[in-house]
C-alpha positions as CSV (number, residue, x, y, z in Angstrom):
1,X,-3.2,5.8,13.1
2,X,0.3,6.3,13.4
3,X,3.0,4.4,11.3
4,X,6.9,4.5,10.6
5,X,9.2,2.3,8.5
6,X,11.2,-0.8,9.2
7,X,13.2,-0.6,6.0
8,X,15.3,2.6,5.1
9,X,14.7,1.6,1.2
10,X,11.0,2.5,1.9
11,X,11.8,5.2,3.8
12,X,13.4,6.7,1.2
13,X,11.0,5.9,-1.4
14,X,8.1,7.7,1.0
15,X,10.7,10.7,1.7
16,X,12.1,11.2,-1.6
17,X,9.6,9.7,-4.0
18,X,12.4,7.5,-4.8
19,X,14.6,4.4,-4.1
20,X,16.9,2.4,-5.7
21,X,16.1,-1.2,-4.4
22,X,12.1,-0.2,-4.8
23,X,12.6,0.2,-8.9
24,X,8.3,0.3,-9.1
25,X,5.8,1.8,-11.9
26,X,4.4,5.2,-11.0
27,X,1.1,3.9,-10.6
28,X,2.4,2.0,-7.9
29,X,4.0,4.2,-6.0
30,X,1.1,6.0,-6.2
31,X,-0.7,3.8,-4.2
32,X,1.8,3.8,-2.1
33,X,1.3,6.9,-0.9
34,X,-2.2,6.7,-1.0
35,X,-2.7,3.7,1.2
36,X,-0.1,5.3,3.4
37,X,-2.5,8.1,3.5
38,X,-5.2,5.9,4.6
39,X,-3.7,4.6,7.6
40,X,-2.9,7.7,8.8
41,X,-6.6,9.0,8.4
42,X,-7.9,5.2,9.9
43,X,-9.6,6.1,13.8
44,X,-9.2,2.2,14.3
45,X,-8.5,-1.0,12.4
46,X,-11.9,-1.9,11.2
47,X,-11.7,1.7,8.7
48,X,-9.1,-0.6,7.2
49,X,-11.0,-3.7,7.0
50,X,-14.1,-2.5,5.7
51,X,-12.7,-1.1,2.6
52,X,-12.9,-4.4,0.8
53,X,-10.7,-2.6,-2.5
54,X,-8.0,-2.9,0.2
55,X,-7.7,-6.2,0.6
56,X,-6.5,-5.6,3.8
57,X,-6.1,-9.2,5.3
58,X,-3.6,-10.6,8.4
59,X,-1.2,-13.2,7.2
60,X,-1.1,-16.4,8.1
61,X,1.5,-17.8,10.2
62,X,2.7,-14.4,11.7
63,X,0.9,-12.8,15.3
64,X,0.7,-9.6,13.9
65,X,1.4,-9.0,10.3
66,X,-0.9,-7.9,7.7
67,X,-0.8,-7.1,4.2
68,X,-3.0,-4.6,2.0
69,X,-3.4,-4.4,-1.9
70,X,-1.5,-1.5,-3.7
71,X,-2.2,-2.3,-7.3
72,X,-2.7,-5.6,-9.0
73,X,-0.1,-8.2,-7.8
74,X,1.7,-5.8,-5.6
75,X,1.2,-5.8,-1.4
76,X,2.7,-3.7,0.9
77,X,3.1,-5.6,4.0
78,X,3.3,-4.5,7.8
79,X,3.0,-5.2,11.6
80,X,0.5,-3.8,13.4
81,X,2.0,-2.8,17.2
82,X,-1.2,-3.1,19.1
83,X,-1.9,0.2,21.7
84,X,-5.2,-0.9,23.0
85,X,-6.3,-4.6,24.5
86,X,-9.0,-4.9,21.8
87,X,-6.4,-5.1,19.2
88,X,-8.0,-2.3,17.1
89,X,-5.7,0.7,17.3
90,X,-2.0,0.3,16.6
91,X,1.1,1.5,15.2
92,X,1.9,0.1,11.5
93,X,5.4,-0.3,10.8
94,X,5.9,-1.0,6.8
95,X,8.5,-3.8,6.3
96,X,8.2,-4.2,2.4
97,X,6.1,-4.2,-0.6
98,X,6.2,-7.4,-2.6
99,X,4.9,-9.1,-5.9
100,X,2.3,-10.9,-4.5
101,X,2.8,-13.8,-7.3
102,X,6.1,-13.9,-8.1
């Protein structure tokens, strides 16, 4: 599936490896790329779903936000723009990746 950014700090950090506000451990940004990875290779949203290391969940309160495990406590979070009436193929547009208990 297709995705793009919603913050230019992640941007960065995906285009340069890099980023001043996103100050995270290797290991992290790692994952980062790797779960990028994954939704680009995703055919639908249920590839996402059933990889339970993911923890690929929607949050509540929001129509269309979801967040997905990177390492730990951190979560990079996202809206799905749905393409299809089914709701399982979309565009994911990362907004942030947060300390999930901070």
């Amino acid at each position: 599936m297709d995705f793009r950014f919603d913050n230019k700090d992640l941007e960065k950090l995906y285009t340069e490896g890099k980023s001043k506000k996103y100050r995270l451990p290797e290991d992290i940004t790692d994952k980062f790329f790797a779960r990028i990875q994954q939704i680009e290779a995703a055919r639908d949203i249920y590839d996402l779903w059933n990889d339970k290391g993911l923890n690929f969940e929607k949050l509540q309160g929001y129509e269309s936000r979801f967040s997905m495990r990177l390492k730990l406590k951190y979560r990079m979070e996202m809206i799905v723009e749905w393409q299809n009436n089914e709701k399982s193929i979309g565009e994911f547009i990362i907004i942030d990746i947060t300390n999930h208990y901070s």
